[in-house]
C-alpha positions in Angstrom: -3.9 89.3 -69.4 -6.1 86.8 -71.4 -4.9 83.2 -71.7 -5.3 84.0 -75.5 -3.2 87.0 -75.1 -0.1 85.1 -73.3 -0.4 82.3 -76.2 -0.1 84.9 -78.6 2.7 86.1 -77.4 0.5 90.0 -76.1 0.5 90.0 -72.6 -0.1 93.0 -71.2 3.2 93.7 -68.8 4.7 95.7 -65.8 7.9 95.2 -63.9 11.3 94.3 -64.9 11.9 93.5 -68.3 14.3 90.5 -68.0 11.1 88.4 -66.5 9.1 88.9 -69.4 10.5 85.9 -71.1 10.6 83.2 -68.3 6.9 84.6 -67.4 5.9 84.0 -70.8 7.6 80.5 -71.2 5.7 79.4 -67.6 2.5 80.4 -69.1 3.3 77.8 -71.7 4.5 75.5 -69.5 1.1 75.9 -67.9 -1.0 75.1 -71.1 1.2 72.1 -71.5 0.5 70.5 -68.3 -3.1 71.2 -68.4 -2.7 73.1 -64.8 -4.6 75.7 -63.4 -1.3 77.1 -61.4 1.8 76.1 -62.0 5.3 77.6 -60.0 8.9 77.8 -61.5 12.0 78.1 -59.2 14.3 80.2 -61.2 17.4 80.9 -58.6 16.2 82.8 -55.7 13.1 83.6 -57.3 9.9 81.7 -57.9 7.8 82.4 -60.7 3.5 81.7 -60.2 1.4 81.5 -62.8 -2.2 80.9 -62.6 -5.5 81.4 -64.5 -8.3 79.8 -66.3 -9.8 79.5 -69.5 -10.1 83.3 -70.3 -7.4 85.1 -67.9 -4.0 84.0 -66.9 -2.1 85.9 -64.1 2.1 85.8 -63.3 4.0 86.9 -60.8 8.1 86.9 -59.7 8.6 86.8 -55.9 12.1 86.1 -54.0 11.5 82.6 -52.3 10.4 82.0 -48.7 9.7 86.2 -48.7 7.1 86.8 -46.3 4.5 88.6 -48.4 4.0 85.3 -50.8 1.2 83.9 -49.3 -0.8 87.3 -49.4 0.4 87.1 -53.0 -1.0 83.4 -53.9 -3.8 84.2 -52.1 -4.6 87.6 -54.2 -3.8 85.8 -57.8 -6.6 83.4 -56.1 -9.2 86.1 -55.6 -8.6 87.8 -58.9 -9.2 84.8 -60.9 -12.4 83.8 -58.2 -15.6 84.5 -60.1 -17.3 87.6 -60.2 -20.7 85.9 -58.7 -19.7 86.6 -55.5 -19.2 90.7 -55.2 -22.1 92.7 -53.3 -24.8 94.6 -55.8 -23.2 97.9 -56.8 -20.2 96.5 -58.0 
């Protein structure tokens, strides 16, 4: 989604419906501490989200799972710039 999107309230959305809300209050959380990432324990979940000035990503994993780093790392790669893919891309 856009960072305009998720201000607005428009993100675009997949998974479990009862996230939506603590997603999009992260996202604001995010905006008001000025943070390119921020993380939000929420029970036995953690909530990341992370973005720049034009896209904003969020994502619900179960704590201490063992496929959260390969997640952090892939919000990390989708927000890296585009500069770097090979020619034909």
């Amino acid at each position: 989604m856009t960072a305009e999107q998720a201000q607005n309230g428009d993100p675009g959305w997949v998974g479990d419906e009862k996230w939506q809300p603590i997603v999009h209050e992260a996202v604001k959380l995010r905006q008001i501490a000025n943070e390119p990432a921020v993380r939000v324990l929420v029970g036995d979940h953690a909530v990341l989200v992370s973005g720049d000035e034009k896209h904003v990503v969020g994502v619900v994993f179960i704590k201490g799972h063992p496929v959260v780093k390969s997640v952090v790392r892939m919000v990390r790669q989708l927000l890296r710039s585009p500069n770097a893919l090979p020619d034909g891309f």
